[in-house]
Steps between C-alpha positions, in 0.01 A plus 500: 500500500620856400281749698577843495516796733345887386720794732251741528611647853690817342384818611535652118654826629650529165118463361336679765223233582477100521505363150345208568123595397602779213311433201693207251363671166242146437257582787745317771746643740815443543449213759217355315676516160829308666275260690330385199823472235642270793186345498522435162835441488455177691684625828410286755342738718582862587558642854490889466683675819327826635530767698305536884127580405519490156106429488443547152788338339443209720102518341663483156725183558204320651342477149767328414426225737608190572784597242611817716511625819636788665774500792600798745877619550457639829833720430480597125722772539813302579511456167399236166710236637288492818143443274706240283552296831132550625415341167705237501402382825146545364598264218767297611380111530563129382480480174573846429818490284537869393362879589413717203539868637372821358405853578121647487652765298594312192112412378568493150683149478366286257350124627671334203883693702403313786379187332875481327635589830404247665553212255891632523455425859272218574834203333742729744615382799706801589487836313370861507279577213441842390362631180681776282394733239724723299782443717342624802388225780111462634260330711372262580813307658463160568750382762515085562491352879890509477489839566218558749745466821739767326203750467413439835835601674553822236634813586182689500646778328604343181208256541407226249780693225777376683425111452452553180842695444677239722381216283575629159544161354157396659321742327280410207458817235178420313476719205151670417315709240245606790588868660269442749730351737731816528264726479487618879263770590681726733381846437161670392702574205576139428111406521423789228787354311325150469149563528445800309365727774558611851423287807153521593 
């Protein structure tokens, strides 16, 4: 089983506001736009890690149900690493033999990215696989059971980019026509960028 985990703890001070239930451009959000490409994908299940009282993005993931459900970092603010490992407790079970990981602010990844993604992964026994487009690396990562101890004891300020860094020969580079995956919305000016219009 390759589950995967959706960070959407961040407090988007870049953005100004969560991103998590900004409008997709297809009638979605963000979080129901990722939920269902997963879905589609054939992940095998989706945890999606939230902030304290996040009411209404907790609402969202429960249409997703059985296939997602939401989980509470008590401490967002120390950091992404600290939501990765909230997940991957979530997640983390026999039979699981890999964590795809990816960010509530990359919604535009295609299902047939992830599909490929994980058929890199699934023969692996002990590799990072990440896709790339243009030259410039994306989400979502996929990193196998090998790995999940390392992630656990991480420095939390270089986080999840320092296994992969460490483990250069690990690392799977999946090439992709699909700019979804590194197209992270950051900024209002990023969202006008990719959906035409301001942020509602």
């Amino acid at each position: 089983m390759i589950p995967a985990i959706v960070l959407a703890a961040g407090r988007s001070t870049r953005f100004g506001r969560p991103k998590a239930l900004l409008p997709a451009g297809d009638g979605r959000t963000f979080a129901g736009r990722v939920l269902a490409t997963l879905q589609d994908a054939g992940v095998d299940g989706a945890v999606v890690v939230t902030r304290a009282q996040d009411d209404d993005l907790v609402a969202e993931v429960e249409r997703f149900a059985p296939f997602a459900r939401a989980v509470e970092n008590p401490e967002p603010d120390r950091g992404q690493l600290s939501s990765l490992l909230i997940g991957l407790a979530a997640i983390d079970r026999p039979g699981v033999r890999a964590a795809l990981v990816t960010l509530i602010d990359v919604p535009l990844v295609a299902a047939d990215t992830v599909r490929h993604l994980l058929a890199v992964a699934r023969p692996e026994r002990a590799a990072i696989v990440r896709p790339i487009h243009e030259g410039r690396h994306g989400h979502p990562v996929i990193f196998t059971r090998a790995f999940f101890d390392e992630l656990r004891g991480a420095d939390p300020s270089s986080g999840a980019n320092a296994v992969v860094h460490r483990h250069r020969d690990a690392v799977r580079d999946v090439s992709v026509g699909d700019a979804g995956c590194v197209e992270d919305v950051d900024t209002p000016a990023d969202y006008e960028r990719l959906f035409g219009r301001p942020p509602l």
